[in-house]
Every structure is written in structure tokens, then in C-alpha cells.
N, CA and C atoms as an extended XYZ file, in Angstrom:
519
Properties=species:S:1:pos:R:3:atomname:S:1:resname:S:1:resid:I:1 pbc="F F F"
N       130.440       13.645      209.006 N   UNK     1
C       129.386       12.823      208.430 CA  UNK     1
C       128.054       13.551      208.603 C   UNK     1
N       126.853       13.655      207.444 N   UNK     2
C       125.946       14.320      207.338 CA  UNK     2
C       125.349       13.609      208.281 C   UNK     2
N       123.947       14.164      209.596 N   UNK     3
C       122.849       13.779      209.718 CA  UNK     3
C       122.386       12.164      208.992 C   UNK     3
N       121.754       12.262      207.779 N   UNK     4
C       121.119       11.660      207.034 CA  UNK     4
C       122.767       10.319      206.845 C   UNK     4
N       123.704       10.359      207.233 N   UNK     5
C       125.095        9.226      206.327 CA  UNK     5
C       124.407        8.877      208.050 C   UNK     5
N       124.427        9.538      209.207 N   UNK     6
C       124.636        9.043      210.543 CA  UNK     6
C       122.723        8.321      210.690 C   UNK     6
N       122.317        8.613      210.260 N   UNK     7
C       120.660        8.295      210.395 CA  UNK     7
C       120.837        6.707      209.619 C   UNK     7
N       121.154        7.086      208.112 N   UNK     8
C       120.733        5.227      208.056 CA  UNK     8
C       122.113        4.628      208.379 C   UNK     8
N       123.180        4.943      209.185 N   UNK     9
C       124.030        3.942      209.716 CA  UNK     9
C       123.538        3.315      210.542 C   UNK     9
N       122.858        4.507      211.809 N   UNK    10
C       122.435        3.290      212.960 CA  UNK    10
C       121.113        2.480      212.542 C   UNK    10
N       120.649        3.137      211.751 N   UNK    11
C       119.096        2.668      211.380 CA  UNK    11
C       119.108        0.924      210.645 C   UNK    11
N       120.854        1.001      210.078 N   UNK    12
C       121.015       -0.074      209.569 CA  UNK    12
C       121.706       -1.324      210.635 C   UNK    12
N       122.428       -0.578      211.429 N   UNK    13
C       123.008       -1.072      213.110 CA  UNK    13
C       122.090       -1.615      213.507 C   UNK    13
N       120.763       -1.005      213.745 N   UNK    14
C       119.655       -1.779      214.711 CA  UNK    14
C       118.992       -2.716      213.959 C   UNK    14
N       119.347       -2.848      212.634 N   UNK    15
C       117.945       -3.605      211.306 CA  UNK    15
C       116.987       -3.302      211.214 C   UNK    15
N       116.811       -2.072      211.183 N   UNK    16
C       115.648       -1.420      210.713 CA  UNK    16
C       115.347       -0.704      210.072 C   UNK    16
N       114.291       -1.335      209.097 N   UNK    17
C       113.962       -0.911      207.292 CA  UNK    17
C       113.531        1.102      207.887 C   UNK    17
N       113.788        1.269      207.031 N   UNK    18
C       112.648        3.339      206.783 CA  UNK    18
C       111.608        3.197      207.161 C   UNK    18
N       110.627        2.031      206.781 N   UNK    19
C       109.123        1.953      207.050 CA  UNK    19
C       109.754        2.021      208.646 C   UNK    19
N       109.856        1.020      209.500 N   UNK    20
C       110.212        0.713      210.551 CA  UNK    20
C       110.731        1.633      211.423 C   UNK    20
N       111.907        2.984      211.454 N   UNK    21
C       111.739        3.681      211.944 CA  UNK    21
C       111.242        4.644      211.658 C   UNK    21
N       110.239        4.941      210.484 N   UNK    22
C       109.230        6.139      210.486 CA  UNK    22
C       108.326        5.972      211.292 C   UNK    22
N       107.877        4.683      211.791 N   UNK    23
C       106.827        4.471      212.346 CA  UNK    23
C       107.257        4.748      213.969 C   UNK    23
N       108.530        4.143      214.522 N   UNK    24
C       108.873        4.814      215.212 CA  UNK    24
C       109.241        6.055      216.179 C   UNK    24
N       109.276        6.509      215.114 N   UNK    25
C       108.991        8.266      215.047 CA  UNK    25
C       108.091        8.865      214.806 C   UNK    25
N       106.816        8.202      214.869 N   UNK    26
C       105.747        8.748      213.796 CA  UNK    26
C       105.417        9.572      213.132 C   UNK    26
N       106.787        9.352      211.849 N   UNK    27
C       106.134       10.147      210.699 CA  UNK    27
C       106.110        9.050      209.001 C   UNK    27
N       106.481        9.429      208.008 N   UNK    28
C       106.556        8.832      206.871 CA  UNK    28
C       107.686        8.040      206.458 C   UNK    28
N       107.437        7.233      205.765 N   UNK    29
C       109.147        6.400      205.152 CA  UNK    29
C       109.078        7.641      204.477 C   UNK    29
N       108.770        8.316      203.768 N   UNK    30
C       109.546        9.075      202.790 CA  UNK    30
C       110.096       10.472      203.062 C   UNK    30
N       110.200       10.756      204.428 N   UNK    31
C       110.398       11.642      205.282 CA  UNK    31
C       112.031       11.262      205.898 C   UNK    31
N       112.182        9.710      206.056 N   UNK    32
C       113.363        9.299      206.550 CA  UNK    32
C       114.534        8.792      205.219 C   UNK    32
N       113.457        8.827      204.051 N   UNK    33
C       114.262        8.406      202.974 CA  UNK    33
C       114.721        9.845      202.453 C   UNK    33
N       114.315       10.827      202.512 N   UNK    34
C       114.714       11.905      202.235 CA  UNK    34
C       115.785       12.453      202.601 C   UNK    34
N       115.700       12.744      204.101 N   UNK    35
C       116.603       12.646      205.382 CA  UNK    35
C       118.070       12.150      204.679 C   UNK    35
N       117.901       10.470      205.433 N   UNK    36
C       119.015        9.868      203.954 CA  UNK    36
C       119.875       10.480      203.139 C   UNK    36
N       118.866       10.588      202.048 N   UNK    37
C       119.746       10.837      200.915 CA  UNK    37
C       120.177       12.328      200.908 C   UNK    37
N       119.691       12.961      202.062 N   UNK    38
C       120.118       14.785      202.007 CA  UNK    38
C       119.214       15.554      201.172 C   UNK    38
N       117.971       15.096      200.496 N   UNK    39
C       117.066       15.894      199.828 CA  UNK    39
C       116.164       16.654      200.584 C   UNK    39
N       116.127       16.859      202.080 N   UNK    40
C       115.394       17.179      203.107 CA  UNK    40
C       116.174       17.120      204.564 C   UNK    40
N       115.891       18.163      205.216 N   UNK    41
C       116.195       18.362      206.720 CA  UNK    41
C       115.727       18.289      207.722 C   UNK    41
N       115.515       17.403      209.156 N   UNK    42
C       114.568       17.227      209.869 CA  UNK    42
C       114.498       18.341      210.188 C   UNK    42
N       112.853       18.489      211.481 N   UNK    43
C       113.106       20.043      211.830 CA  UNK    43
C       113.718       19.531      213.533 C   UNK    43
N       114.129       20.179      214.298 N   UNK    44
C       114.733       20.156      215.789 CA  UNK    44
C       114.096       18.700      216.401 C   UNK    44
N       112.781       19.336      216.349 N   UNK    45
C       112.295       18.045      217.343 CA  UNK    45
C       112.556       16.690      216.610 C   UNK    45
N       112.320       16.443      215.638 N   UNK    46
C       112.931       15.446      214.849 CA  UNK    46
C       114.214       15.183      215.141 C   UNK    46
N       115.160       15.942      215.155 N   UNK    47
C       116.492       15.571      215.820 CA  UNK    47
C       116.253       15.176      216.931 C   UNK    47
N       116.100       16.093      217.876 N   UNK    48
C       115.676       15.398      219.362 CA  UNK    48
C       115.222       13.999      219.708 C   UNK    48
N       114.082       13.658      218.550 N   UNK    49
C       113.649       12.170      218.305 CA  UNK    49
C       114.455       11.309      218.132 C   UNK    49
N       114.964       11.613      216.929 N   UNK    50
C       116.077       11.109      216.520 CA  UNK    50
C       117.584       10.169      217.682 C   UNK    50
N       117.801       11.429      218.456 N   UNK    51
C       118.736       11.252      219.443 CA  UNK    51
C       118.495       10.143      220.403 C   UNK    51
N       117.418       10.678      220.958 N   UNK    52
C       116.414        9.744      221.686 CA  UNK    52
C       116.322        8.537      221.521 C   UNK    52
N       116.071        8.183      220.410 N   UNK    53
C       115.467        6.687      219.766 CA  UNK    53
C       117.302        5.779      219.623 C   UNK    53
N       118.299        7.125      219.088 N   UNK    54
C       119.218        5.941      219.409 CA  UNK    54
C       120.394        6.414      220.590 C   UNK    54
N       120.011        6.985      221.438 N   UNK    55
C       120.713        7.015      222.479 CA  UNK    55
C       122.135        7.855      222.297 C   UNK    55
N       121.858        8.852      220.975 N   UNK    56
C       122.872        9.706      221.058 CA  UNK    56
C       122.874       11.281      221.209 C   UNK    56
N       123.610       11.895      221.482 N   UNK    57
C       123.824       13.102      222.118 CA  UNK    57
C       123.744       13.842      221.071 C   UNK    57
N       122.729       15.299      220.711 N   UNK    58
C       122.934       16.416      219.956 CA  UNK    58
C       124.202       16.435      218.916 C   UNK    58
N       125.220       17.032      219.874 N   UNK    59
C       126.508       16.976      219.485 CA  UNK    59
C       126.515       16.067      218.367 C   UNK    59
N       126.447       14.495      218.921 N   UNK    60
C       126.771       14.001      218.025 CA  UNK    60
C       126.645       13.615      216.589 C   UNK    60
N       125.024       13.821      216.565 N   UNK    61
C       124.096       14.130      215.950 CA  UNK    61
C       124.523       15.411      214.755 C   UNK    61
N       124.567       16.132      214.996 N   UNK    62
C       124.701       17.638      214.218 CA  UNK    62
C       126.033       18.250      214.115 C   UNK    62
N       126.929       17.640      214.675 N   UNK    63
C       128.029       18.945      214.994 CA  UNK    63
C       129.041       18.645      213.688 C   UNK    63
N       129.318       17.827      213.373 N   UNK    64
C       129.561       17.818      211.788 CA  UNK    64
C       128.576       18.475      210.374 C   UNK    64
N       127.098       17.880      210.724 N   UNK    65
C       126.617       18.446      209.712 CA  UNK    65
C       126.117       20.477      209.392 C   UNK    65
N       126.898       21.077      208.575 N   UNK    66
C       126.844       22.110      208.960 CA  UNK    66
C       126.089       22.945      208.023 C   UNK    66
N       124.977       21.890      207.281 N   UNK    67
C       124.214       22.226      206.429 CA  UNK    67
C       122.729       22.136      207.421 C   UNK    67
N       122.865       21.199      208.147 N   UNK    68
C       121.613       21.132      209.338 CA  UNK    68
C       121.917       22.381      210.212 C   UNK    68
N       122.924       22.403      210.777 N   UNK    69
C       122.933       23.447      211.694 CA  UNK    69
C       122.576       24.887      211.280 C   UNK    69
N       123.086       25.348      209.933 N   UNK    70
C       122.143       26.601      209.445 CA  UNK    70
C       120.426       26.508      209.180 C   UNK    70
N       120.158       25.392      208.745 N   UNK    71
C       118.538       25.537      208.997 CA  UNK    71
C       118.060       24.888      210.135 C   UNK    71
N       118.763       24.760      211.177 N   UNK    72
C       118.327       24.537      212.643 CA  UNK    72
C       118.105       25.946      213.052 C   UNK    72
N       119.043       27.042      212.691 N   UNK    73
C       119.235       27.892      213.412 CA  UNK    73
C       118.226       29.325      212.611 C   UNK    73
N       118.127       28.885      211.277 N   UNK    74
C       116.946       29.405      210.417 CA  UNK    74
C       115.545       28.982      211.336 C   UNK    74
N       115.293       27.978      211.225 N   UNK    75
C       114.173       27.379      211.752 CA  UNK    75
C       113.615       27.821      213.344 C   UNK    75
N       114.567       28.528      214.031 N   UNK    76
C       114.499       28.740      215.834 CA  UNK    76
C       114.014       30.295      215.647 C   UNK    76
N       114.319       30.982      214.928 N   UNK    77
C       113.747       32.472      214.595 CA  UNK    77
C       112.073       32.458      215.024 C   UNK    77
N       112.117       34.021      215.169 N   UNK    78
C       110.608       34.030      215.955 CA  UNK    78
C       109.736       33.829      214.743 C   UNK    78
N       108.357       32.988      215.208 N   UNK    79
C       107.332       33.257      213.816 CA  UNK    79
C       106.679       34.404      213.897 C   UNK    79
N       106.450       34.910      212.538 N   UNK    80
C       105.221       36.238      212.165 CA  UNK    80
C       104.377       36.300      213.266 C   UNK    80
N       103.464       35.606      213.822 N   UNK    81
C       102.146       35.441      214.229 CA  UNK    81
C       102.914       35.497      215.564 C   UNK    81
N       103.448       35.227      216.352 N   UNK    82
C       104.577       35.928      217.389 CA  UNK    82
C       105.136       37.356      217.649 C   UNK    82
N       105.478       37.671      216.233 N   UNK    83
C       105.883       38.987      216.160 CA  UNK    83
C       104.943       40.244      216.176 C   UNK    83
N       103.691       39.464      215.447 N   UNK    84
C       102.509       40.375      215.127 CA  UNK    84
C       102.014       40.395      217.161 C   UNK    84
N       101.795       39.450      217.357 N   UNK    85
C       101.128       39.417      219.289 CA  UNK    85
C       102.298       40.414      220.061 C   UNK    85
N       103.432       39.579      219.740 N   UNK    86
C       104.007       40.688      220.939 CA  UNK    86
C       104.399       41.982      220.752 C   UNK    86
N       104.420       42.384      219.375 N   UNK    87
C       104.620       44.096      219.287 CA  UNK    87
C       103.372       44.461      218.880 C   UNK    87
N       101.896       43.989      219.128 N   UNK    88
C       101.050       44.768      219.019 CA  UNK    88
C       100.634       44.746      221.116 C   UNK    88
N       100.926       43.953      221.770 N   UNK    89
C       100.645       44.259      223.080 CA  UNK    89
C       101.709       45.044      223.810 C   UNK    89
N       102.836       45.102      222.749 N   UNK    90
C       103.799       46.421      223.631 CA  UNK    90
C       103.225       47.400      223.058 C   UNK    90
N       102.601       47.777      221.615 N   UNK    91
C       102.427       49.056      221.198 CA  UNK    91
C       100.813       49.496      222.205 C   UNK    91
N       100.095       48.432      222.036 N   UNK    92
C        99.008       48.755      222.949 CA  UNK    92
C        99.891       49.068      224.522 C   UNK    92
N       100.463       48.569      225.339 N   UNK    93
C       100.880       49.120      226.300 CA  UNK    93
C       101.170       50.484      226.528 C   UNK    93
N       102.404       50.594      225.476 N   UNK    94
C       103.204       52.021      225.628 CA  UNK    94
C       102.177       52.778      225.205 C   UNK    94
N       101.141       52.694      223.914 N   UNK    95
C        99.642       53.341      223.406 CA  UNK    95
C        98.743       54.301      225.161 C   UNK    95
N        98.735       52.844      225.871 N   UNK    96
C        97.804       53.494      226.892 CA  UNK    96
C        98.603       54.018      228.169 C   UNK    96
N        99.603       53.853      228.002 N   UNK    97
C       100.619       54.801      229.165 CA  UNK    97
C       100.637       56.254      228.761 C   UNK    97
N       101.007       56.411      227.391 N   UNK    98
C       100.848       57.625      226.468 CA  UNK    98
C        99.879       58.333      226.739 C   UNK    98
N        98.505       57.524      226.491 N   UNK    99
C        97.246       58.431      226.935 CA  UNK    99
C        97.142       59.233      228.107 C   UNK    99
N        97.439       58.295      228.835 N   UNK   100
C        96.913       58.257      230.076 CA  UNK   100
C        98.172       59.402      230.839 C   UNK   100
N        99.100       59.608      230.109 N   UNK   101
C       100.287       60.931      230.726 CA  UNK   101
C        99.957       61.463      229.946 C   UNK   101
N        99.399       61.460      228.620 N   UNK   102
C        98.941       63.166      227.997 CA  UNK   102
C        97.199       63.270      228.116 C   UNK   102
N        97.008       62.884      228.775 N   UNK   103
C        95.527       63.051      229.755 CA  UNK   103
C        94.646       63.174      228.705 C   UNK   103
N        94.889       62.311      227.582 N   UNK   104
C        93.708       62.138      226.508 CA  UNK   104
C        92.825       60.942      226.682 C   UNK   104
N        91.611       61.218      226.350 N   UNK   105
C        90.090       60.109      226.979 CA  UNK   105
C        90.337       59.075      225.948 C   UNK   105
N        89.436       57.917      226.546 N   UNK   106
C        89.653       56.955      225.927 CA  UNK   106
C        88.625       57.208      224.755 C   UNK   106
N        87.680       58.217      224.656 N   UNK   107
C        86.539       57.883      223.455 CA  UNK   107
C        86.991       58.965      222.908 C   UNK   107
N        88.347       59.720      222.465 N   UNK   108
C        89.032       60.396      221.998 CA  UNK   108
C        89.828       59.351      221.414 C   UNK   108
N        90.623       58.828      222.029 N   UNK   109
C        91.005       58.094      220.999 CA  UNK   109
C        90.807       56.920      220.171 C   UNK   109
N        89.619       56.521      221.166 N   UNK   110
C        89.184       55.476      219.927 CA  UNK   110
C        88.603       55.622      218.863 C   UNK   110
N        87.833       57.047      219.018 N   UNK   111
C        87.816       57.828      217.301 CA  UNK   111
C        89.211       57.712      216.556 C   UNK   111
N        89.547       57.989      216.763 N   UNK   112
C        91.472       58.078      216.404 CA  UNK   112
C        92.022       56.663      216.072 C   UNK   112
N        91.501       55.575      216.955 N   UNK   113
C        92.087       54.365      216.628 CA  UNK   113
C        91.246       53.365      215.228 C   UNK   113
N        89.587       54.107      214.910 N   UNK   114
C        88.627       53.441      214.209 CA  UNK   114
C        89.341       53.400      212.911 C   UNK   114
N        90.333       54.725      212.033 N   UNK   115
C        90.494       54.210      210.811 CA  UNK   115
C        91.683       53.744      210.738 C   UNK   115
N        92.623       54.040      212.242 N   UNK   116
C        93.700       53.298      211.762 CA  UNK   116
C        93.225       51.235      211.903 C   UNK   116
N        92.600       51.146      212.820 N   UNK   117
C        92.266       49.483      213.211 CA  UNK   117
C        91.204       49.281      211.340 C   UNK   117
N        90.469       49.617      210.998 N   UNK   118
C        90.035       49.400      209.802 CA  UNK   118
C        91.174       49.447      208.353 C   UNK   118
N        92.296       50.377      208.667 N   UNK   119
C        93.535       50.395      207.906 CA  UNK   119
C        94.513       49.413      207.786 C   UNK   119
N        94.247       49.018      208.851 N   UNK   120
C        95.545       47.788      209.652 CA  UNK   120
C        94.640       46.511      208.870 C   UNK   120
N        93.233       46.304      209.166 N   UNK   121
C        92.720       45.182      208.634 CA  UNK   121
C        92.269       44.954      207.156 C   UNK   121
N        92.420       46.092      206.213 N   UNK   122
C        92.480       45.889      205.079 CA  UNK   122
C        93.760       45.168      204.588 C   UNK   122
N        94.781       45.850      205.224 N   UNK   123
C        95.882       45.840      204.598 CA  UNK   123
C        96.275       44.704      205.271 C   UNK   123
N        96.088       43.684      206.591 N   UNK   124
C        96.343       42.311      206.466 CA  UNK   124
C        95.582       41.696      205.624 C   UNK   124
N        94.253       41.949      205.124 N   UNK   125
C        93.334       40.682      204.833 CA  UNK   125
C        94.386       40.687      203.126 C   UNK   125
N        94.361       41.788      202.477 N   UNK   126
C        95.141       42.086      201.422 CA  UNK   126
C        96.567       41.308      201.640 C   UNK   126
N        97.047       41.244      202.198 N   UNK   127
C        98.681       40.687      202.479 CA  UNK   127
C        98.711       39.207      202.634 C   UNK   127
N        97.491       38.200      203.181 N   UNK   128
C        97.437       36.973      203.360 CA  UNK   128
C        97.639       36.613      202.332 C   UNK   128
N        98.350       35.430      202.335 N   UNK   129
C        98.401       34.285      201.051 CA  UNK   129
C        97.267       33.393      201.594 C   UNK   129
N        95.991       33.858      201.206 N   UNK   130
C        94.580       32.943      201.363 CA  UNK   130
C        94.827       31.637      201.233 C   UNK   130
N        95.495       30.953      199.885 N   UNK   131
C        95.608       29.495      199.684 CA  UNK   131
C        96.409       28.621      201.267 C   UNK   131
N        97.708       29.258      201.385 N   UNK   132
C        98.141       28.781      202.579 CA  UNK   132
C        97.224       28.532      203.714 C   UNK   132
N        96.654       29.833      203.746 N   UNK   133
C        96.105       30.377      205.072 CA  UNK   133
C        94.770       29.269      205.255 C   UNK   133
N        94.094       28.400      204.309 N   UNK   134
C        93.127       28.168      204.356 CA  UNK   134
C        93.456       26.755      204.381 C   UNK   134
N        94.510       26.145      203.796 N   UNK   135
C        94.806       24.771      204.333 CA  UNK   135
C        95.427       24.630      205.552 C   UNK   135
N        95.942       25.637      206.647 N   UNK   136
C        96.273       25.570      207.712 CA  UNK   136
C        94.902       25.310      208.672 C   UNK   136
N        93.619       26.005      208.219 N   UNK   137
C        92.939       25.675      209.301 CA  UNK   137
C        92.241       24.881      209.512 C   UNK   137
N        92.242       24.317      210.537 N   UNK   138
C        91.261       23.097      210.988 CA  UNK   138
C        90.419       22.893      211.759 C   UNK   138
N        89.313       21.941      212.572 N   UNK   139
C        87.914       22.178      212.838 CA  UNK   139
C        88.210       23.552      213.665 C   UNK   139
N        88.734       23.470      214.754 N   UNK   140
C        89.075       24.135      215.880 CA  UNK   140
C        89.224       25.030      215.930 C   UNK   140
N        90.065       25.711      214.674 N   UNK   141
C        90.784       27.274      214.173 CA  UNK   141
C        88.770       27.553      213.953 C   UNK   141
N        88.310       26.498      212.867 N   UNK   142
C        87.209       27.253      212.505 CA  UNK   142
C        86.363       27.706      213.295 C   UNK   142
N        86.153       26.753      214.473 N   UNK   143
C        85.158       27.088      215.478 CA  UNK   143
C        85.473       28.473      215.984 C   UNK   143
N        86.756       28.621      216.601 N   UNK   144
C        87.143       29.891      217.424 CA  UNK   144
C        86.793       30.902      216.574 C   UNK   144
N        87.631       31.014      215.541 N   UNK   145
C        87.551       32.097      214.290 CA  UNK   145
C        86.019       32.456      214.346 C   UNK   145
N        84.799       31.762      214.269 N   UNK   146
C        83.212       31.720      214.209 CA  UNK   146
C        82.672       32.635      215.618 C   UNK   146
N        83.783       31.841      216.767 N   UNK   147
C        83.439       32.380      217.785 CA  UNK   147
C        83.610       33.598      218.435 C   UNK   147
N        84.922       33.892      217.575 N   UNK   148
C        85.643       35.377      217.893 CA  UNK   148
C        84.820       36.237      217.195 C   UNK   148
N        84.761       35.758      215.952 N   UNK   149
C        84.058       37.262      214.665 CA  UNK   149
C        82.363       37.065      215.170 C   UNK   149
N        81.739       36.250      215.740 N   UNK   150
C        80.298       36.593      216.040 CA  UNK   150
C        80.175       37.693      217.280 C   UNK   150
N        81.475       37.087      218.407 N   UNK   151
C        81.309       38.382      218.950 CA  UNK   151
C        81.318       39.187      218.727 C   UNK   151
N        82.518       39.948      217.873 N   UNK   152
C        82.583       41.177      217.023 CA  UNK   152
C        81.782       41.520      216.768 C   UNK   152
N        80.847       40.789      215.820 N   UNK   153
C        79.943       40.893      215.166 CA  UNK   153
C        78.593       41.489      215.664 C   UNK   153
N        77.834       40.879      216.459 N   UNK   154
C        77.041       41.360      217.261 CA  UNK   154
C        76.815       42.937      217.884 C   UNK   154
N        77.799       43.321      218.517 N   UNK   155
C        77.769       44.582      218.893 CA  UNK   155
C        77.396       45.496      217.241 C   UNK   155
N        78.427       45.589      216.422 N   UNK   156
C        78.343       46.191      215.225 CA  UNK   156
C        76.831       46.244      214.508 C   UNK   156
N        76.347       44.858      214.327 N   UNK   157
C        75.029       44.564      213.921 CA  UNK   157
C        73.996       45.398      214.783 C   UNK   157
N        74.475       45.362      216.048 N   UNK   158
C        73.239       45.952      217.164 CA  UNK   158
C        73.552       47.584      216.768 C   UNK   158
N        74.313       48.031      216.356 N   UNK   159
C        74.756       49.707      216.275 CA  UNK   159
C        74.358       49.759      214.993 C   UNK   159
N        74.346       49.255      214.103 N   UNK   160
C        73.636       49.191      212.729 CA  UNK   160
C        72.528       49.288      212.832 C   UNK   160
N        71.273       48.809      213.189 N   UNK   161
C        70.066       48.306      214.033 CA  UNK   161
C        69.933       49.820      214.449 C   UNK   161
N        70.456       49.970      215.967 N   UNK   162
C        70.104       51.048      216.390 CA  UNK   162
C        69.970       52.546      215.586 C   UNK   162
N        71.266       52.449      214.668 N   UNK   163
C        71.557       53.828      213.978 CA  UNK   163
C        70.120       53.719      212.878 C   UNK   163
N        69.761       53.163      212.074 N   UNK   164
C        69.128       52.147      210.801 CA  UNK   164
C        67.375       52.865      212.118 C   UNK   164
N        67.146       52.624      212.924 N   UNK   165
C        65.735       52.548      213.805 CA  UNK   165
C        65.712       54.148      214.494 C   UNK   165
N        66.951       54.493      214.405 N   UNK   166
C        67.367       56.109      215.344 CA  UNK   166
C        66.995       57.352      214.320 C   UNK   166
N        67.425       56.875      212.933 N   UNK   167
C        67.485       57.563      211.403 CA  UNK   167
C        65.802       57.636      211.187 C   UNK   167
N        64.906       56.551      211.025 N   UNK   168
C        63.943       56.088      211.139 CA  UNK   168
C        62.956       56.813      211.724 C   UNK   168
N        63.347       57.000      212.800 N   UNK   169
C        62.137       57.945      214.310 CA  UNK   169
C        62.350       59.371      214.003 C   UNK   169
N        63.285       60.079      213.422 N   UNK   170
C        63.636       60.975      213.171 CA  UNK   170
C        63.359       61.427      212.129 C   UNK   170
N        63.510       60.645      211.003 N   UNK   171
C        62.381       61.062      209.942 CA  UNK   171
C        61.142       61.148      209.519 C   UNK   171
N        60.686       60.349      210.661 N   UNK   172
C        59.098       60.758      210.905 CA  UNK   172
C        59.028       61.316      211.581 C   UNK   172
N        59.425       62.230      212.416 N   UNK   173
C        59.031       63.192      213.038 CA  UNK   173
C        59.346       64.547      212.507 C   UNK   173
């Protein structure tokens, strides 16, 4: 029996309408009517909820449906934004072990690192799907995002400044 045949059995066991246990769960009737009819798959924690609310075991839950269990197991895979953090702090790791046994300076290679880090950030800003990317964020993302790139920012502006006032003294003299 699918998920969704075992969802409105008990849902109908306890007498309770879709509105009634969406709210339960807090999400949508049309989230549990979906469910239902098999036009949609909860994600894990939703199962978990699920279990929870009627006192049954995983197993029992899933182990027939074997259309849930492939996008359970789709769904547990690492995300991008995971993959991007932890193999850029191993490559930075193994990066500065490297240096540091072939006894190259750090302002050696951060010449070395300026067009690849300017290479790397073309070619993400180019690769985003902007539309997604921009309904994901919210107050919070915005604040940090403001807070991260002003730092950035600052130093760069001040070396602009300086170079822009350095160019300056030098041509009048």
C-alpha cells in the first residue's frame, strides 16, 4: 500500500478532514491532498511527522511504497552549497600544506590565486539561475550578504583610493 492509500486511511480512522491534519502538521490541505492521491511525495521529515502524529513506525510507513523510497533516497544526497564548502576547505587545506612544503610565500601566491578567485567568480555569478536564487532569499540572507560584500568591499575601495591618490602625487611631481 502506497504512503498516500496509508495516509488517508488513518487520517480517515481518526476523522480527520485534510484541512485538519494539514494543520496538524503545519503545512497545506493541498499538500496532504496531493500526498493522497500520489501526485506528490512528502519530503523525510514529513514522513517522520507523519509517523509521529499516528504512532507508526518508518517501516511501516514506507516499506511497501517503493516509489517514496527512491525519492527519499534521491532527496538524502549531499546539496551543491555543501559540496561547494566542503571541497573548497579541503582544497584550501591541502592548497596551504602544499605551500608551505614547497616553501612558496603567501604574497606569491596570492598573486597566483587573484585571477584564478576572479575566474571562479565570474563563472559562478554566470552559472546561477538568478530567478531561483532571488526568491530563495530572505530579510536575513539579505542582511548578511550586505554584511559580507561591504566588508569585501571596503578594503578594495580603500586600495582604489590609495592607488587613484598614489597615481596623483606622482604625476605632479
Amino acid at each position: 500500500m502506497s504512503l498516500g492509500q496509508q495516509l488517508k486511511q488513518h487520517r480517515l480512522a481518526r476523522h480527520l478532514s485534510q484541512t485538519q491534519l494539514a494543520a496538524e502538521l503545519h503545512l497545506s490541505r493541498q499538500s496532504i491532498s496531493k500526498w493522497e492521491n500520489g501526485t506528490a511525495l512528502p519530503s523525510f521529515a514529513n514522513v517522520v511527522a507523519i509517523s509521529d502524529l499516528f504512532g507508526l513506525t518508518l517501516d511501516e510507513l514506507i516499506k511497501e511504497d517503493h516509489t517514496l523510497m527512491a525519492h527519499l533516497e534521491k532527496s538524502s544526497t549531499i546539496t551543491p552549497v555543501t559540496k561547494i564548502l566542503f571541497a573548497s576547505i579541503s582544497i584550501g587545506i591541502i592548497g596551504l600544506i602544499s605551500l608551505g612544503q614547497a616553501h612558496i610565500s603567501m604574497t606569491t601566491a596570492e598573486n597566483w590565486l587573484i585571477p584564478i578567485t576572479l575566474i571562479g567568480l565570474i563563472g559562478l555569478i554566470c552559472s546561477i539561475n538568478w530567478h531561483t536564487f532571488n526568491q530563495a532569499l530572505n530579510k536575513w540572507a539579505i542582511t548578511w550578504g550586505i554584511i559580507w560584500l561591504s566588508a569585501l568591499a571596503i578594503p578594495a575601495i580603500y586600495d582604489v583610493i590609495q592607488g587613484f591618490q598614489a597615481g596623483l602625487t606622482s604625476y605632479n611631481h
